[in-house]
C-alpha positions in Angstrom: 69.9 317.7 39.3 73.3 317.5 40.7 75.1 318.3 37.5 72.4 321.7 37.1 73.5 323.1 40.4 77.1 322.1 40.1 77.3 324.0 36.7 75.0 326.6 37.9 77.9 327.2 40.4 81.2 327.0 38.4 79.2 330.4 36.0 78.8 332.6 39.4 82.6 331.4 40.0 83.2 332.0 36.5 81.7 335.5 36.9 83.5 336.4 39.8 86.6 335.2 38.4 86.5 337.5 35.9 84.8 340.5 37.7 88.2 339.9 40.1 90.4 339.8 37.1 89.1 343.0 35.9 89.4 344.9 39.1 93.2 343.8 39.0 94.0 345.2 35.2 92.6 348.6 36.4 95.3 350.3 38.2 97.7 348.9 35.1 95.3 350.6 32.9 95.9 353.6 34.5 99.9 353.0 34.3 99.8 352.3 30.4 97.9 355.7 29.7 101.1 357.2 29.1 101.2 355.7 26.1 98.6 358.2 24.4 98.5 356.1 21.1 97.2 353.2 23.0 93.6 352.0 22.8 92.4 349.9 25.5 90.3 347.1 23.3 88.0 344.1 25.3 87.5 340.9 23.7 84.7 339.1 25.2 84.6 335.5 24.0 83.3 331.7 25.1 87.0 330.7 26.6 84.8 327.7 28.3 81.0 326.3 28.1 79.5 325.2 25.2 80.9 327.2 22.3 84.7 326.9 23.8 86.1 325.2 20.6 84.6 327.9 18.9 86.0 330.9 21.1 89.6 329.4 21.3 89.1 329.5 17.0 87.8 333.2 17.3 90.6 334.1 19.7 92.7 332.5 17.3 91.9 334.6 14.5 91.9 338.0 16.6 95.4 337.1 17.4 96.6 336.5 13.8 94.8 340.0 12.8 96.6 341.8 15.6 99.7 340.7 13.7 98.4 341.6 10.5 97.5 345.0 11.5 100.1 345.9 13.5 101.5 349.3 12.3 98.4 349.7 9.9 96.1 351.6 12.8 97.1 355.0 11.7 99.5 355.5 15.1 97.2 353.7 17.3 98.7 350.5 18.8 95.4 348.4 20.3 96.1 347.0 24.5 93.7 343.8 24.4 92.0 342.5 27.6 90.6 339.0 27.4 87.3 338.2 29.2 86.0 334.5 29.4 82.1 334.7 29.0 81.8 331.0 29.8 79.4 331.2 27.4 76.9 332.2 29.5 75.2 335.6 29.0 75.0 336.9 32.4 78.9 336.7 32.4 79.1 338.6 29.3 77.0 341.7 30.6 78.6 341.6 33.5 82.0 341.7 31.8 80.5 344.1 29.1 79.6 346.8 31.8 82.6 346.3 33.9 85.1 347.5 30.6 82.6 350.1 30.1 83.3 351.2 33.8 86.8 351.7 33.0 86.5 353.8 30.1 87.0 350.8 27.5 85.6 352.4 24.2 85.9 349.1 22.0 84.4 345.6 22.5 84.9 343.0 20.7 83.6 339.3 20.4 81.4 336.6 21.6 80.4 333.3 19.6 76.8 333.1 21.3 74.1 334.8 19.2 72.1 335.1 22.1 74.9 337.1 24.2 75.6 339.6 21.2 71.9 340.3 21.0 72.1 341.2 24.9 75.4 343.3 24.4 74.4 345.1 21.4 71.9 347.5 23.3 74.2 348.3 25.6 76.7 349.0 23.3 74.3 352.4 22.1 73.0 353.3 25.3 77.3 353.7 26.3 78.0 354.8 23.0 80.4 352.0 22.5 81.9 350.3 19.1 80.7 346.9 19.6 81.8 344.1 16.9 80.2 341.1 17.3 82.3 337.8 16.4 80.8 334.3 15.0 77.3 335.0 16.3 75.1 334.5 13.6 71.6 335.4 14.6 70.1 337.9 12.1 69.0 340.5 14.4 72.4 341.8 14.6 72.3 343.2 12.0 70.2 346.5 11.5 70.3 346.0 15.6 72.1 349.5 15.9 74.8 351.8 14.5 77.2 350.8 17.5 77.0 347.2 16.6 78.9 345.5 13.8 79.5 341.9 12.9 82.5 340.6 11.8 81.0 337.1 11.1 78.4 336.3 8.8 74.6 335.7 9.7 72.1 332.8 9.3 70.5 334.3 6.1 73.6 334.0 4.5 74.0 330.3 5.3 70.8 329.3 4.4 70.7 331.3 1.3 73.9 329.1 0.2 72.0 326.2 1.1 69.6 327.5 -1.0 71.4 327.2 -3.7 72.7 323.7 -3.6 68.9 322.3 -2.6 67.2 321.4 -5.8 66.1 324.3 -7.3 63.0 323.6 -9.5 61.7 321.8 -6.4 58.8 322.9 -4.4 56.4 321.7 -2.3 58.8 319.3 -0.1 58.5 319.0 3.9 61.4 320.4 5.3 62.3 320.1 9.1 65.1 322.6 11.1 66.7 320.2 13.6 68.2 322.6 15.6 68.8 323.5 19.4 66.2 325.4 21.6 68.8 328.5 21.5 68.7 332.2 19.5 70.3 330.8 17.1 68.5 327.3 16.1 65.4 330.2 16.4 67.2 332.2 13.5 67.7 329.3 11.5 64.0 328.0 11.9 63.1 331.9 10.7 65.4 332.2 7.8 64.7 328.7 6.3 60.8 329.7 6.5 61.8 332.9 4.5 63.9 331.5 1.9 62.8 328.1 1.6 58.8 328.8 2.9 59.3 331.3 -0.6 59.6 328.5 -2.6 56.8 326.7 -1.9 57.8 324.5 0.6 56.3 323.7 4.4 59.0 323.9 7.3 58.7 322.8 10.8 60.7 322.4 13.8 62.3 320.0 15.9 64.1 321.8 18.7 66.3 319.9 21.8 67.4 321.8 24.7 70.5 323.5 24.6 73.3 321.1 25.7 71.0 318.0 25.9 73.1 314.7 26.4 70.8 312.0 25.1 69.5 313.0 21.7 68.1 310.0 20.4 64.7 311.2 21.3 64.9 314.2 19.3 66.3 311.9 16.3 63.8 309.9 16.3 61.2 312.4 15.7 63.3 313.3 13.0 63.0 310.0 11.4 59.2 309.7 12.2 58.4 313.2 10.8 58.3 312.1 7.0 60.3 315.1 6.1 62.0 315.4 2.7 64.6 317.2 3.7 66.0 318.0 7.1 68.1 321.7 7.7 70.4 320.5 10.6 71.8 324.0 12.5 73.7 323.0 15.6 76.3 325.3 17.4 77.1 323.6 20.7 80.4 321.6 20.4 80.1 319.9 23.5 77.3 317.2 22.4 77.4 317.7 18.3 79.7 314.5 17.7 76.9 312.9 19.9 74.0 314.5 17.8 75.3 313.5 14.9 75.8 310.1 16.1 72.0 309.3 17.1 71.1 310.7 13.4 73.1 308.4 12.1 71.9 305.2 14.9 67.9 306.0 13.3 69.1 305.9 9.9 67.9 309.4 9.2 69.9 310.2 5.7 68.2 307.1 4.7 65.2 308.7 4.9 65.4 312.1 3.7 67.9 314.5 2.5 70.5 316.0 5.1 71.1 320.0 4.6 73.4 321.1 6.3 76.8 323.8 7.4 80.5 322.4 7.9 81.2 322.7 11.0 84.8 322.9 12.9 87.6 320.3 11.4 86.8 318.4 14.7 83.3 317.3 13.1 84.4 315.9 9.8 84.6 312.5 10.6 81.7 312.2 12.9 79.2 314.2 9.7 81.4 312.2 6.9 79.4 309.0 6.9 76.2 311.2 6.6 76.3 313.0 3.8 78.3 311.5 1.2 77.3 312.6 -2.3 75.8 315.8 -0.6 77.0 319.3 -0.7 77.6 321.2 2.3 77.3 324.7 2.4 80.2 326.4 4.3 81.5 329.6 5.5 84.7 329.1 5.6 87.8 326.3 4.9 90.8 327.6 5.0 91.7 325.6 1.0 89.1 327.5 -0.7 90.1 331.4 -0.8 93.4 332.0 -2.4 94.5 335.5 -1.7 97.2 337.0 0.4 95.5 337.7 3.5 94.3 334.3 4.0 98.0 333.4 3.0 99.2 335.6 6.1 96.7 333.4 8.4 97.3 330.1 6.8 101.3 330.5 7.6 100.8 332.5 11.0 98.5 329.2 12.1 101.3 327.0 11.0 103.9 329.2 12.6 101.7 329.8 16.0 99.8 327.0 16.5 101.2 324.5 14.4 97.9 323.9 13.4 95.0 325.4 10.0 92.4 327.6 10.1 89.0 326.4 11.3 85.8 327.5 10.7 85.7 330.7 12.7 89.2 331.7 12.4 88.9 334.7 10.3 86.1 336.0 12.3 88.5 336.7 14.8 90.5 338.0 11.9 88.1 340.2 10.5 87.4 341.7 14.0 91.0 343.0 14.2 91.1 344.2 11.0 88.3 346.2 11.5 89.2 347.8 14.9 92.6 348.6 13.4 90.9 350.7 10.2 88.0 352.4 12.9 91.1 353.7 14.8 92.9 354.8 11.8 90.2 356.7 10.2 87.9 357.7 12.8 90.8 358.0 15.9 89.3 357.4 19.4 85.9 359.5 18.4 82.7 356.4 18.3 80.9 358.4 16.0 83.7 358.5 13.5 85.1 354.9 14.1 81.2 354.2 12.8 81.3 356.2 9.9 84.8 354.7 9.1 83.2 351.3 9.2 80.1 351.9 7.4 80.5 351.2 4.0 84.3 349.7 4.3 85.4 347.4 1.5 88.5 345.2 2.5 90.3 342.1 1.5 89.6 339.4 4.3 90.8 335.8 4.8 88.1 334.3 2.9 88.3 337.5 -0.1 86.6 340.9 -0.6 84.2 341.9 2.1 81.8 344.8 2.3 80.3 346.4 5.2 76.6 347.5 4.2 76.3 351.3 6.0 72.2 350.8 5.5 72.1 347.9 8.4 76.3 346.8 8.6 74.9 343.7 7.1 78.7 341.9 6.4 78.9 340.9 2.9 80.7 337.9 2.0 81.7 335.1 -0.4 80.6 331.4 0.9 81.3 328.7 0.2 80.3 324.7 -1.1 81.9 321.4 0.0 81.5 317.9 0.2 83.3 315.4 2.9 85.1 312.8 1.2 86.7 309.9 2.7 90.4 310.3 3.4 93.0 307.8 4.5 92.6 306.3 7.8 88.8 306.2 8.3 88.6 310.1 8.5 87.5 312.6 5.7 88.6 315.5 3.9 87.2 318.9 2.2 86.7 318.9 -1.3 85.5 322.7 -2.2 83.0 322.6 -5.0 82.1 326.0 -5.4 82.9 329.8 -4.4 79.3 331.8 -4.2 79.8 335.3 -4.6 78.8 337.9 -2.1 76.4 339.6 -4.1 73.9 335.5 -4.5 74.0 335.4 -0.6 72.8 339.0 0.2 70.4 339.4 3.0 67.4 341.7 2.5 68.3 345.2 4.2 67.3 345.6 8.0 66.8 349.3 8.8 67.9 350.1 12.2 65.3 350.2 15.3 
């Protein structure tokens, strides 16, 4: 109970932090106007709390793209602000109304599916170009015309799973082990579409959001008889752990493990898992070959001494496509939309499309399997590339 309140705490802090932080920027803002070619641009992102890993990756990215795009935004340079949402969506609104305040015209960001679906509406009712980051729920799309993705969505994922799970099966028991989140609810919805299509029953087994013991919830797992288990999980903080306590009840004994790559920092606790099994993936950073992920691979190496992770060219993507709204459509919303809608671009991970019917973002994915490496860890072997076109979500007319 302790911990609840103490945490509980450190968000309002959190929130305050970055209210205070925002007050400060605003008489600069005011300085830098002279600069008429300057577009103030927020970046709203998980800095801390449960998707941090993920945020630093997304930041990451945007930083690489800023590069990238530099002298590419037809005049326009882009003045970034950075906003820690901790994570925690009444950070993110907060934040999201306060750059709206000060006449910020583009936002950018977030990992949480659960914050984008909270910023999106506001993003139309300001008349705002919001671009939502990793978030993957599927209501983003189609959600309105002021909200884009830059990441893909949970349709996409599973319909790449799709493809690896036996095809001529049907009638199999499959169970979504996911988190009690808007995104494990997106997966348990999208597997029942694609999968529930095919003939085959899915259920649930949902933990709270950021549950330390999960042994409980593995052990359902094993005792549900399920063929087949689609294992979503987004929080950083306790996956190692998760994937630990599947691994303590035998569970890939018992049925067949489904699942996404996650971040580089997973590999080895997954590996042992799923050997002989192909993962889908979005993104590693060996399997496109083509200039721009070239540009990220060395500005990684040159920046961070480090590779691409899993949601690096999110952030990528996300400068990239502020840079072409501003070059096309200038500071007008309603032309930085129209500039957007329907955009075909190289991206990190190859040739990207931005449907105009729902700004669904069409993308290659990608298959893998973990193989063990040298020193107890594991490595990426890329199997397959699967085209944009065989992982196209149905079209989602706008509300």
């Amino acid at each position: 109970m302790t911990h609840r309140w103490t945490s509980r705490a450190l968000l309002v802090a959190a929130a305050a932090l970055a209210t205070a932080a925002l007050a400060g920027t605003a008489a600069a803002r005011v300085d830098s106007g002279a600069a008429s070619k300057s577009v103030d641009v927020a970046f709203i992102y998980p800095k801390t709390g449960g998707l941090a890993a993920f945020g630093q990756e997304e930041y990451d990215g945007f930083q690489a793209g800023l590069d990238y795009t530099q002298g590419k935004c037809g005049g326009y340079t882009i003045n970034p602000t950075y906003v820690d949402d901790a994570t925690d969506p009444a950070t993110a609104i907060n934040a999201f109304k306060n750059e709206v305040g000060q006449g910020v015209k583009i936002i950018a960001g977030t990992g949480s599916s659960g914050i984008a679906l909270q910023l999106g509406p506001l993003a139309a009712q300001n008349n705002v170009l919001y671009i939502s980051g990793a978030a993957a729920a599927d209501a983003i799309t189609g959600l309105n015309r002021n909200t884009f993705r830059a990441g893909r969505q949970t349709l996409q994922d599973v319909l790449d799973a799709a493809n690896i799970f036996p095809p001529k099966s049907t009638g199999k028991k499959i169970v979504v082990f996911a988190e009690d989140t808007a995104f494990g609810a997106g997966n348990v919805a999208a597997v029942q579409a694609i999968f529930g299509a095919k003939g085959h029953t899915v259920s649930k087994i949902l933990s709270p959001f950021g549950a330390a013991d999960l042994t409980p919830y593995a052990q359902q797992l094993k005792n549900s008889g399920a063929d087949a288990a689609f294992v979503a999980w987004a929080n950083t903080t306790n996956a190692a752990a998760m994937w630990q306590a599947l691994q303590q009840q035998g569970v890939s004994k018992q049925m067949t493990i489904v699942t996404g790559l996650a971040n580089r920092a997973s590999y080895d606790a997954i590996g042992p898992l799923v050997q002989g099994v192909t993962l889908l993936s979005h993104y590693v950073y060996t399997a496109p070959h083509n200039p721009v992920n070239t540009y990220l691979i060395k500005w990684m190496a040159k920046n961070r001494h480090s590779v691409p992770d899993l949601f690096t060219p999110d952030g990528f993507v996300t400068a990239e496509m502020i840079c072409h709204a501003l070059a096309v459509g200038g500071t007008d919303t309603s032309k930085q939309i129209s500039a957007l809608e329907g955009w075909q671009f190289q991206a990190p991970k190859g040739k990207q499309y931005i449907r105009a019917a729902d700004h669904a973002m069409l993308q290659p994915m990608f298959q893998v399997q973990l193989l063990p490496a040298t020193g107890g860890h594991f490595a990426v072997k890329v199997v397959k590339t699967v085209s944009p076109g065989n992982v196209q979500p149905p079209v989602t007319p706008f509300k």
